[in-house]
C-alpha positions as CSV (number, residue, x, y, z in Angstrom):
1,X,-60.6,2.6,118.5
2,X,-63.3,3.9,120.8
3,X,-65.7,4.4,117.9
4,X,-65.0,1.1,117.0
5,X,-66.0,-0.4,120.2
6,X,-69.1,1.4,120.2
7,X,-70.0,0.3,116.7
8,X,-69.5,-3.3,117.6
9,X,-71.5,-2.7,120.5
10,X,-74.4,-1.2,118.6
11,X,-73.9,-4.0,116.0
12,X,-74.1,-6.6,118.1
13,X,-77.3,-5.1,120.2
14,X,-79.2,-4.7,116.8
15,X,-78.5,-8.3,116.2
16,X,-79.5,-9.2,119.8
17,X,-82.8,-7.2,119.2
18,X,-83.7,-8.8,116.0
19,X,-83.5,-12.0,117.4
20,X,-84.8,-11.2,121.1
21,X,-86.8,-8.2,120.5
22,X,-87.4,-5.6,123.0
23,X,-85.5,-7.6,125.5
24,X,-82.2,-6.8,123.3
25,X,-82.8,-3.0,122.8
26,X,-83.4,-2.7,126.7
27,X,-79.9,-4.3,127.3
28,X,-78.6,-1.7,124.4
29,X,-80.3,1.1,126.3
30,X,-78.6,0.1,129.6
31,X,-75.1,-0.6,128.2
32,X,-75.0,2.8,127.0
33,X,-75.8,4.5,129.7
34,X,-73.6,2.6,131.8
35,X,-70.5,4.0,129.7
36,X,-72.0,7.3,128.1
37,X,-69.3,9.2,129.5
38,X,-66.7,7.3,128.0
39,X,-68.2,7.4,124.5
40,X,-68.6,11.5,124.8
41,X,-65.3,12.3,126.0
42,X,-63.6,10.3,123.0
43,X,-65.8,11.7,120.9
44,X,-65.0,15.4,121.9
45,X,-61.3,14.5,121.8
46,X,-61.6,13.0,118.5
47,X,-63.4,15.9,117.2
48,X,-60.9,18.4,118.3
49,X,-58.0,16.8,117.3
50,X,-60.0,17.4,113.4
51,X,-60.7,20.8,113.9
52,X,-56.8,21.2,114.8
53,X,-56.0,19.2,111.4
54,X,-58.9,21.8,109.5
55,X,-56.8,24.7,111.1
56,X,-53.4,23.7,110.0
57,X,-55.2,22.4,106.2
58,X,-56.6,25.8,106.1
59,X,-52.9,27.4,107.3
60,X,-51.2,25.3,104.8
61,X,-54.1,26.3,102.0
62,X,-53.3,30.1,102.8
63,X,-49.6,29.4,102.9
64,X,-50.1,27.8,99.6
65,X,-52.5,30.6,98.0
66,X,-49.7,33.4,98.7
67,X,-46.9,31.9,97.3
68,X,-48.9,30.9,94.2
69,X,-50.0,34.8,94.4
70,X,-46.4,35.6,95.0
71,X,-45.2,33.0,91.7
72,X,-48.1,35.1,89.6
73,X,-46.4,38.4,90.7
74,X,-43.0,36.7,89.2
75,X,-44.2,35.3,86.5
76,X,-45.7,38.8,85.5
77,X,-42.4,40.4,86.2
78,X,-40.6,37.9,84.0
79,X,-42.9,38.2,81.2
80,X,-42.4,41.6,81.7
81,X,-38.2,41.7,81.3
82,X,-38.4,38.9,78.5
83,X,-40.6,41.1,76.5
84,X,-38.5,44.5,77.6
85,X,-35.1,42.1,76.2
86,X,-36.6,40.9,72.9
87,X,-37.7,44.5,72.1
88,X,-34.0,45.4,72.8
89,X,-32.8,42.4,70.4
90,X,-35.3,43.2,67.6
91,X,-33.6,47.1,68.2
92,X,-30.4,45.9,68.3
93,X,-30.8,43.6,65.5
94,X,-32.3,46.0,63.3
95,X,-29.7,48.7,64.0
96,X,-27.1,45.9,63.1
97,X,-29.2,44.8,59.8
98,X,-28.9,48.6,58.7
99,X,-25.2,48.7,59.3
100,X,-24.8,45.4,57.4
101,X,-26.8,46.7,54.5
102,X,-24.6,50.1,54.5
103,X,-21.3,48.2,54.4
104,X,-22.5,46.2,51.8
105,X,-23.6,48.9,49.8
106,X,-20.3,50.6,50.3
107,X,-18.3,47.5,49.2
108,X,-20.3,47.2,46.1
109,X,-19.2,50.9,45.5
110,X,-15.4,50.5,46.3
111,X,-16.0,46.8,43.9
112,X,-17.4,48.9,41.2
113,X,-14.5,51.6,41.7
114,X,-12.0,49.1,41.5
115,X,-14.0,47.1,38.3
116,X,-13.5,50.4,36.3
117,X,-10.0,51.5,37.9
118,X,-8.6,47.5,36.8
119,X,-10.1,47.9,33.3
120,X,-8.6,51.3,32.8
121,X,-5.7,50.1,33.7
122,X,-5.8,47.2,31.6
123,X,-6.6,49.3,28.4
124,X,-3.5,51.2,29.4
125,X,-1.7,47.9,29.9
126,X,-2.6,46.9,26.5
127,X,-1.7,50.6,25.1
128,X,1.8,49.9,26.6
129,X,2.5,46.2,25.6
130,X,1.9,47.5,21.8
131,X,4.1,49.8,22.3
132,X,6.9,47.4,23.7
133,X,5.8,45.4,20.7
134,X,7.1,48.0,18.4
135,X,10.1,48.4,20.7
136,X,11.2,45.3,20.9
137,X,10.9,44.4,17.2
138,X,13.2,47.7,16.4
139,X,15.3,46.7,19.3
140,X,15.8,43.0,18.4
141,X,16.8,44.6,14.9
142,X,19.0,47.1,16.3
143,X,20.5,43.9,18.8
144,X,21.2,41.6,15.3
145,X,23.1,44.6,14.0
146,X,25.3,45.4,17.2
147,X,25.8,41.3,16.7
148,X,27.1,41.7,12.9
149,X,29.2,44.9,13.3
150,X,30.8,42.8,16.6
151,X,31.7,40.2,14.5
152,X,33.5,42.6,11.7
153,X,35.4,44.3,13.9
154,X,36.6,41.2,15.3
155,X,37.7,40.3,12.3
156,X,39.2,43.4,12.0
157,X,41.4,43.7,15.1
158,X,42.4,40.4,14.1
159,X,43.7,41.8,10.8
160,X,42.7,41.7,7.2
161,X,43.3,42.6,3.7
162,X,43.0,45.6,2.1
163,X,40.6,44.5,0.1
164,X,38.1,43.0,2.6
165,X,38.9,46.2,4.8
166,X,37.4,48.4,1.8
167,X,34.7,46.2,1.6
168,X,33.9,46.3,5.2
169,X,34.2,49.7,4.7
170,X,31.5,50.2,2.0
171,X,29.3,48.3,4.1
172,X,29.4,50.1,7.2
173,X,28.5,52.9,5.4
174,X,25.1,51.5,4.1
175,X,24.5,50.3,7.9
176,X,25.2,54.1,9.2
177,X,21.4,54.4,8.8
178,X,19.7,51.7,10.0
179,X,22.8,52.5,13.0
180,X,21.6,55.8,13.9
181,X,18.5,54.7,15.8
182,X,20.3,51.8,17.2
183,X,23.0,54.6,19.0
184,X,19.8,56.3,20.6
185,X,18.9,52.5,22.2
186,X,22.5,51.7,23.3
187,X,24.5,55.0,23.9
188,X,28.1,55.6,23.4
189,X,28.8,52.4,22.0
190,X,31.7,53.2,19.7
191,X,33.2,51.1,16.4
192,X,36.8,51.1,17.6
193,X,37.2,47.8,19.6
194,X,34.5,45.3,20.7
195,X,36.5,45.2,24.3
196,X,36.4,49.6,24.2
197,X,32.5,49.1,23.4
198,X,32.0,46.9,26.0
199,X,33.7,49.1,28.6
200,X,31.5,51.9,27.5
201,X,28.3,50.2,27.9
202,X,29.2,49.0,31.0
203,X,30.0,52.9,32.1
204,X,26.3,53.7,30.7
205,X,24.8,50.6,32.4
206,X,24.2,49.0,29.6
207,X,22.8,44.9,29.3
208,X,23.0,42.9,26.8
209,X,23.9,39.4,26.1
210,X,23.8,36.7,23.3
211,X,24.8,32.9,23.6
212,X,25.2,29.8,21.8
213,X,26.2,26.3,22.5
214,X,29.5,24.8,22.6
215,X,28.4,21.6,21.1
216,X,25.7,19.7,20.4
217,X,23.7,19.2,23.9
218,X,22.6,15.4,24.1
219,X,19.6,13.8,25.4
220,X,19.2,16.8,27.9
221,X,17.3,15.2,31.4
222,X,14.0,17.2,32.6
223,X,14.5,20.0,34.1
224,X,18.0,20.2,33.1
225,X,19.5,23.8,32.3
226,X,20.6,24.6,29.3
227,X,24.0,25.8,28.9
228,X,24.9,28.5,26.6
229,X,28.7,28.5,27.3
230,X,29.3,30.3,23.8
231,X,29.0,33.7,24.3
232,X,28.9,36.1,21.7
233,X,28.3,39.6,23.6
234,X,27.7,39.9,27.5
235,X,27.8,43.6,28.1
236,X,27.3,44.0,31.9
237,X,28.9,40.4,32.7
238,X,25.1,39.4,33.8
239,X,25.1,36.2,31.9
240,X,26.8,33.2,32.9
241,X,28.4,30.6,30.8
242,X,29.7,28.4,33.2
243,X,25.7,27.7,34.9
244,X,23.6,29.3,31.9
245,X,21.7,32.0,34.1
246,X,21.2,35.3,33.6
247,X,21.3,37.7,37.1
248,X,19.8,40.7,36.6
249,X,21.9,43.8,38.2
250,X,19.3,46.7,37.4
251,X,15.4,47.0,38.2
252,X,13.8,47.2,34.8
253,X,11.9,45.5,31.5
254,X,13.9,43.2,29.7
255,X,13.6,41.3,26.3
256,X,15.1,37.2,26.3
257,X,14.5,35.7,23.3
258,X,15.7,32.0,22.7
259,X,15.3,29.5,19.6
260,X,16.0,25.4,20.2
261,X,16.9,23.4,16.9
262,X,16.2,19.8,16.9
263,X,16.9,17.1,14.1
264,X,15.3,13.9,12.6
265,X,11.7,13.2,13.7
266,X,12.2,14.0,17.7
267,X,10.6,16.4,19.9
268,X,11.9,19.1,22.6
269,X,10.3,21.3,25.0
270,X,11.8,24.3,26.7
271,X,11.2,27.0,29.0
272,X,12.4,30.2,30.1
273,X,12.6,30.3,33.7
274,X,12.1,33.4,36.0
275,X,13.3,32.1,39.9
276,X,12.4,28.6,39.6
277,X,9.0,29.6,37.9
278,X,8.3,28.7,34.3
279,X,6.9,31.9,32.6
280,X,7.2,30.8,28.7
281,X,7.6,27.7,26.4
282,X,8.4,26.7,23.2
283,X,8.5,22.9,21.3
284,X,10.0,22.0,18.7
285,X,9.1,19.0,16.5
286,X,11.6,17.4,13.8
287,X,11.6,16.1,10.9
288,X,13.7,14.1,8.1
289,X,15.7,18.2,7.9
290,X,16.2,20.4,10.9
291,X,13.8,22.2,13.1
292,X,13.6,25.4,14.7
293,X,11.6,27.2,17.3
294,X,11.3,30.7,18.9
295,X,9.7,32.5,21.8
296,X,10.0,36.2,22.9
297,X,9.0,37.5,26.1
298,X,8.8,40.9,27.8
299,X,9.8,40.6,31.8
300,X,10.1,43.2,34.7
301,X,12.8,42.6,36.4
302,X,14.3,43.6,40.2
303,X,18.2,43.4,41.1
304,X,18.8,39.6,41.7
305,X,16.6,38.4,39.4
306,X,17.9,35.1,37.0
307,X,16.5,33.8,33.8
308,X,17.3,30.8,32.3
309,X,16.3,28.1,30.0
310,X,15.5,24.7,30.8
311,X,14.3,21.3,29.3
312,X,10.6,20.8,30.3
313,X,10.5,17.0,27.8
314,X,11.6,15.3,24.9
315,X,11.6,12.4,23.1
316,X,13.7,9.7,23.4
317,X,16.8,10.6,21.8
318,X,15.9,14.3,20.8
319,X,19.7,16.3,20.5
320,X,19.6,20.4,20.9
321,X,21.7,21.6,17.9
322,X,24.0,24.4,18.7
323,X,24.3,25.6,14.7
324,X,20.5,27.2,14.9
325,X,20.3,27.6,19.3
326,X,20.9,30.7,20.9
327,X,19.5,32.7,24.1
328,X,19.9,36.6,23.7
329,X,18.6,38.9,26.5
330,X,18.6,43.1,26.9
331,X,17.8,45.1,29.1
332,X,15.0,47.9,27.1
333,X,14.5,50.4,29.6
């Protein structure tokens, strides 16, 4: 404020003295000796008070200039530990990249292992499914015979000529052949009674069945079972006639072998059924005479097991025939 004073004053004496001349700087002059000592001591007070801003500007500068020394220092350090940690990562990642390379190798090993292990074992597989081919054809064979000689000795028990017991007589002995391997297949199954037979093969754990209709089966519902209810042989007591299904009572591989017959120009579809699971089919198509169709399957079996056929579709109308139907089932070994 002082200063300011003192300017005005000098502004106003310059003015006086360019319009009065040397009469106006002669007043200056006086006035300022007349307050000179005013003047200096603002002046001096003025002037320390900016030397004691300078001081604390130059104490703040310092204050600043060490802690950017001191953020340097950090900043060094920092870069320092990042660099040590990404060096550890690039380690670490390529011990974990080699590891990853080594497993994979390994699995393609154990995969190629396996590859030739599965088709071994599928050449085996195929080996063996011939074989049960053969098996099951002599077997089937050896099943229609156990089938006819049941049948005449049926006839038998319920008594018959002379004649047709001679008969019966010469023709067992021209089956004694074709017998002999079917004896090795079903043991100790003897020609004296069907009911002695079956008690026998039941005593040696032998299964076998064979069923036919009762009747005619008409317009049969999807998915309905069909029922076999007339049994021709059921060594074992595994097949029902009452609900159709077979249970099997020993682990093993079995044969099931069913034929449909349909008439007039309608189709049917069946199934055989392993536990609720479809596992083979067969359709039938008719015609102006009467059709027939097969299937044969091969299944492994555990204790519990049932097998049965069921309708999968048909036409509208379609009728199962019971003269050409039949469901047969054995156990092979």
């Amino acid at each position: 404020m002082a200063i300011v004073s003192v300017s005005f004053v000098i502004l106003t004496f310059s003015c006086a003295v360019s319009r009065f001349g040397v009469r106006a700087d002669v007043i200056l002059n006086e006035h300022i000796n007349n307050n000179s000592p005013n003047y200096v001591f603002e002046l001096n007070k003025r002037l320390d008070q900016m030397e004691d801003l300078r001081a604390k500007d130059a104490m703040r500068i310092d204050t600043l200039v060490a802690r950017i020394e001191e953020l340097e220092d950090l900043h060094v350090k920092d870069e320092i530990v990042t660099r040590r940690k990404i060096m550890d990562l690039e380690k670490h990642h390529a011990k974990e990249i080699w590891k990853l390379t080594k497993r994979i190798e390994d699995l393609i090993n154990i995969h190629a292992k396996e590859i030739s292990e599965l088709t071994l074992g599928l050449a085996e597989s195929r080996a063996m499914h011939e074989t049960h081919i053969l098996d099951l054809t002599r077997c089937v064979k050896d099943l229609i015979t156990i089938q006819e000689e049941s049948y005449i000795y049926k006839v038998s028990d319920l008594g018959m000529s002379d004649s047709n017991v001679n008969i019966a007589a010469a023709d067992d002995n021209e089956r004694k052949e074709s017998s002999a391997e079917m004896k090795k297949t079903f043991p100790k199954v003897s020609h004296r009674s069907t009911n002695l037979a079956k008690d026998e093969a039941i005593e040696n754990n032998t299964i076998a069945f064979s069923a036919a209709p009762v009747d005619v089966i008409s317009d049969p519902g999807s998915g309905q079972t069909v029922i076999f209810g007339n049994v021709f042989t059921n060594f074992g007591a595994t097949y029902s006639s009452t609900s159709g299904i077979f249970t099997s009572t020993r682990r093993g591989v079995y044969i099931f072998f069913w034929t449909i017959e349909v008439a007039n120009p309608n189709f049917i579809s069946t199934e055989l059924v392993r536990n609720g699971m479809a596992i083979g089919e067969i359709t039938v198509t008719g015609s102006n005479d009467w059709r027939v169709a097969s299937n044969m399957l091969s299944v492994e079996l555990v204790i519990g097991d049932e097998v049965w056929v069921r309708v999968d579709g048909h036409s509208l109308g379609a009728d199962i025939q019971k003269s050409g139907t039949c469901f047969t089932g054995f156990l092979l070994h």
